[in-house]
Each structure stands twice: as C-alpha cells, then as structure tokens.
N, C-alpha and C positions, 0 to 999 in steps of 0.2 A: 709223253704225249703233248708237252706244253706246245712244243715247236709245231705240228701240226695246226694247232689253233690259229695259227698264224698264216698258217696259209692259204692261197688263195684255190681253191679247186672248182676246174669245169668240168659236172659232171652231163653228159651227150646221152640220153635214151632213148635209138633209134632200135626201136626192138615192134614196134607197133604195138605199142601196149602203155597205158597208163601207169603200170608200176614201176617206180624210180627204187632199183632193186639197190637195199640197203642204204637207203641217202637218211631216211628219218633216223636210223643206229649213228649214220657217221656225224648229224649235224651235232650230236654230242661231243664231238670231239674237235670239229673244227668249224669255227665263225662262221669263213665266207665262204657260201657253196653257191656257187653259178650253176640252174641247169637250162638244157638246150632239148629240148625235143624233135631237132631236125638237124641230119651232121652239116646240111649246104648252112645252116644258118649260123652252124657252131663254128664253123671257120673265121668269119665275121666277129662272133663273140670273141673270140681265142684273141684276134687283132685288137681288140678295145680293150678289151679287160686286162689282158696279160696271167693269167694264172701261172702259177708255177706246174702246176701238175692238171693232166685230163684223164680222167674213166669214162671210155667207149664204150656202153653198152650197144651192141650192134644184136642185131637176128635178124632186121631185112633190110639193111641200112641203104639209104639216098645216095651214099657214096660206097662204094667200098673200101674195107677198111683200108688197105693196102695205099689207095688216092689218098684217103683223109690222113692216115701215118704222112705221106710225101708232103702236103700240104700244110699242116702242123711244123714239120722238120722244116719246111724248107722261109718259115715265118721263123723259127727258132731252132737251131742245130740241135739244140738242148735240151728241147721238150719234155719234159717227163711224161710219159702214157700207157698207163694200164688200158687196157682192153679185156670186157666182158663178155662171154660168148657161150653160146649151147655147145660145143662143144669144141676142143682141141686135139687137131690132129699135128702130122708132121709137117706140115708146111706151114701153119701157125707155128711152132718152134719154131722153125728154120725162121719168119719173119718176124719174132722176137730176137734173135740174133742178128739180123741183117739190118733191122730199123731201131736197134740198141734199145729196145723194147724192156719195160720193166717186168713185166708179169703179163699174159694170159690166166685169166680166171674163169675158170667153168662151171657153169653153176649147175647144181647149187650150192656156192660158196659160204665157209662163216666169214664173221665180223673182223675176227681174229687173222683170217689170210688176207681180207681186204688191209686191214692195218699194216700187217707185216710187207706189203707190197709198197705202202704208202711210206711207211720208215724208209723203203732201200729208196724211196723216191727222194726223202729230204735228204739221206749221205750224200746222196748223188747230187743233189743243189749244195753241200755243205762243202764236201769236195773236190767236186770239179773232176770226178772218175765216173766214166762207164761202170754198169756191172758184166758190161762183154770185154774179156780180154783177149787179147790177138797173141799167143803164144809162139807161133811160128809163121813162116807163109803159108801153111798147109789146114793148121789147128787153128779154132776160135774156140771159146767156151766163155759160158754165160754163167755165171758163178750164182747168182740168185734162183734162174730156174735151173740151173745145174744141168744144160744140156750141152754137146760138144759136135764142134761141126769140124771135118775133115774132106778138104777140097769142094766146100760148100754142099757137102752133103752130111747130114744128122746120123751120128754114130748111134747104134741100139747098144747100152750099156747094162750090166746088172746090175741090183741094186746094189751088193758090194763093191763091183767096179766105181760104180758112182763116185758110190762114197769115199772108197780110197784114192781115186781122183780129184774128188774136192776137195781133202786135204789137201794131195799135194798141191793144188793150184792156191789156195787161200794161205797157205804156210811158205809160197813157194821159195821165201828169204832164206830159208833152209833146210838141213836136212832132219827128216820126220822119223823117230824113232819106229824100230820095231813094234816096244812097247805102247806107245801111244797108239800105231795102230789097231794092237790088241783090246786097248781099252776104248778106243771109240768106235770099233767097228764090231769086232767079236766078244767085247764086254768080259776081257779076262778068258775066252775061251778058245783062242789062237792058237793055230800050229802053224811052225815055219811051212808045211807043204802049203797048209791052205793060201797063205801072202803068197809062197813062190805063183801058185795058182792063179791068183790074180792078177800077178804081174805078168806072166806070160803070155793070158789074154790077152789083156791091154795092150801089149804091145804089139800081137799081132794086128790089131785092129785100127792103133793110131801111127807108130813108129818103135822103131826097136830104139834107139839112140836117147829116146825125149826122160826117158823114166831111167834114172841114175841109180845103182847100189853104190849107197858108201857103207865101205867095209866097217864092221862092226857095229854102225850106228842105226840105218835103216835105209831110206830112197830119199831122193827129190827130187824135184824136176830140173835139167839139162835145157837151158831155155835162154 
C-alpha cells in the first residue's frame, strides 16, 4: 500500500448527497485526496491538479458520466477512473471497456474492492498497459472486471466460462495445463467432459479457431 500514499486522488461526489462514500477509510491509506462536489467543477480541478487516478461517485451527475469519461480522456489518454454508481448494468460494462475504464463499483461496496480497483490503477501507471486487451478484431476483454465484448457486444459468460477464460487470457504466453485447470477452477474435482463442456460453449459463443488444444498438455489461446 506504500505506493498509493503517494498518490495523488480526485475524488468527484456528484451523487446529491453530503456523504463522500468511503474517502474518511481511504485517507488512511493515501495523503493527497482532492475532493470535488460538482463534476463541471472537477474537470477544472483534474486540469490544475493533475492526479493520477479519479473515483466518480455519480447518482444525479451535472455531467454524465459518459461526457466527463471523454473530457478526462481527452485532457489525459491515460486517465485512470473508477466510477461509483447504484447500480451496474450492461452498458456500464460495455463503457468500462470502451473508455479502458478500471472498475465500476456498485454500492454498497467494501474497502477492500475499492483498494483492489485502486492497485490495478497504480500497475497501469507503473506499466504503461490497459487492463483491456484487444484479442482479435472481433474480441476485447477487460481482464480486471473480466468481462468480453465480441463485435462490440457483451458476451453473457458462466461463471466457469469466466474463469477458464481468464486464465487463458492472463497466462496467454502459453499453454495452460489440464491440471491447473482442475485445480483452479474445479479444486481437484475435474472431468475431462466437464473442460470439453466448457470449451465447446465457449466457442460457440466467441470463435471456434481462438481456443487451441495442445495435445497432451491442455489449451491456450490462438491469438
């Protein structure tokens, strides 16, 4: 958590309400917290200050969020920006994907996901990577909120699809054993039908070609 103290966070609570949801938890962890209770004013802020990362608390925002994402981006390609919200649907997905978004966070959230949102935010300044990977022309996935868009539309995955997608994508350097899948997804309790199972979904739903069997070892991605 050192690295967080360091940096510089605008937090936006355009929610019409006096509560700055979780900032008194975060200023524990980090020095300089800038906050803005108006988004037309936080754009201003964002230009003088520079922070490295923003948390949009939105519920009746002056701008929507969609504007204030473009407006942010287009001051900083780089932006980092969580966004806070009552709820999350599919088009908030798809616009965590589209505007290389770190996290949507629905409340009511703990301390612990706002931090973990706020980690992928420093890799991503330590880095110089998205958490959205462009896979093909067809496939995106957002490896943090582990959702997948195909022809700019949000694929509905299972939970095990997920998961043995996010492997292959996060390991994609190579090929991922049977057994590891066994042990990170079915915890030792795998049958080859259940993987084939999964894979055949998957592919009908994203591409036959993208999801490799290598003989004897397990899959990876074809990419």
């Amino acid at each position: 958590m050192n690295a967080l103290k360091h940096m510089k966070i605008l937090y936006v609570n355009d929610r019409n309400s006096d509560e700055e949801y979780g900032v008194s938890e975060l200023k524990d962890y980090c020095n300089n917290i800038i906050i803005s209770n108006n988004s037309i004013n936080a754009i201003e802020v964002y230009k003088e200050e520079k922070p490295e990362i923003v948390i949009y608390s939105i519920s009746f925002p002056k701008i929507k969020e969609e504007e204030f994402i473009k407006q942010i981006k287009s001051i900083n390609k780089d932006a980092q920006v969580i966004i806070t919200t009552e709820h999350i649907d599919k088009k908030k997905l798809y616009n965590a994907i589209n505007f290389h978004l770190i996290k949507y966070l629905a409340y009511p959230f703990n301390m612990n996901s706002l931090l973990d949102s706020l980690n992928e935010c420093i890799k991503s300044i330590d880095s110089h990577t998205s958490n959205i990977i462009k896979l093909s022309d067809s496939l995106t996935y957002d490896k943090f909120n582990r959702t997948l868009l195909k022809n700019n539309e949000l694929i509905s995955l299972s939970e095990k699809e997920t998961n043995f997608f996010d492997i292959l994508v996060k390991k994609r350097d190579r090929a991922i054993s049977y057994e590891e899948f066994n042990q990170i997804i079915w915890h030792g309790e795998m049958t080859k039908d259940a993987l084939r199972s999964i894979v055949k979904d998957l592919r009908k739903k994203i591409d036959k070609t993208i999801i490799k069997n290598v003989s004897g070892i397990g899959y990876r991605l074809d990419i």
